[in-house]
C-alpha positions in Angstrom: -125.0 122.0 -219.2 -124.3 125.1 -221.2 -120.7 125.0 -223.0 -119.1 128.7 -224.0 -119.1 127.8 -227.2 -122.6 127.5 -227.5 -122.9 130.5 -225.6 -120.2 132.3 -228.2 -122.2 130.2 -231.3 -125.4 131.9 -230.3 -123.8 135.4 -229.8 -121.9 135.0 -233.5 -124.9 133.9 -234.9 -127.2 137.2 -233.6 -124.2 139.3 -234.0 -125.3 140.2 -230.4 -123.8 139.7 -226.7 -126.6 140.2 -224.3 -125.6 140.9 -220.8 -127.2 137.9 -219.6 -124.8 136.0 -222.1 -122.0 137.6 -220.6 -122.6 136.9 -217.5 -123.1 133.1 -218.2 -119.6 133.4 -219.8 -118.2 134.6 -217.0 -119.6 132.1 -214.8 -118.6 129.1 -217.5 -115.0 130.7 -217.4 -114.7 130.0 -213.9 -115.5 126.5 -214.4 -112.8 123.8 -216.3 -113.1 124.2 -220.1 -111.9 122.7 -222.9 -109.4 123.8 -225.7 -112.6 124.0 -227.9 -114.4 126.5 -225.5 -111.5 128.5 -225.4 -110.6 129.1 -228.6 -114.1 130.0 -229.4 -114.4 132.3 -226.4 -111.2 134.0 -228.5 -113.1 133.9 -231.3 -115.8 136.0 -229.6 -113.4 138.8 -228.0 -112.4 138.8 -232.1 -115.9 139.4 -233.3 -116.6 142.1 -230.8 -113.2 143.9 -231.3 -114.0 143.9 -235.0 -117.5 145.5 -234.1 -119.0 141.8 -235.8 -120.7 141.2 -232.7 -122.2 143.8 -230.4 -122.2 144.1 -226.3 -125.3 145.2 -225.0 -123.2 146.0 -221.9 -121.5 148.4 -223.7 -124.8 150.1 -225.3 -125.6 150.3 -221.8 -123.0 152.7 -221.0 -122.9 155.1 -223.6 -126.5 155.9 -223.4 -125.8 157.4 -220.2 
């Protein structure tokens, strides 16, 4: 099974969210998790604030 962290490792790694990421992460935060997933989850809304990691979602929206 899929763990947010991997799903945030990949994502920090590409320097890319896609939305199909996202919506896994949504789906894993509805799920239990650990203290490791979340703080890596944080680490993600981090990256993305810091414009380190870019949401495809949000290139979605401004192209229209």
């Amino acid at each position: 099974m899929t763990r947010i962290r991997d799903v945030v490792q990949q994502a920090l790694t590409t320097g890319y969210l896609t939305v199909e990421a996202e919506n896994q992460l949504r789906h894993l935060l509805t799920t239990p998790y650990d203290l490791e997933d979340l703080n890596a989850f944080m680490t993600l809304q981090e990256a993305a604030m810091n414009g380190k990691v870019r949401q495809e979602s949000r290139e979605r929206c401004s192209i229209r």
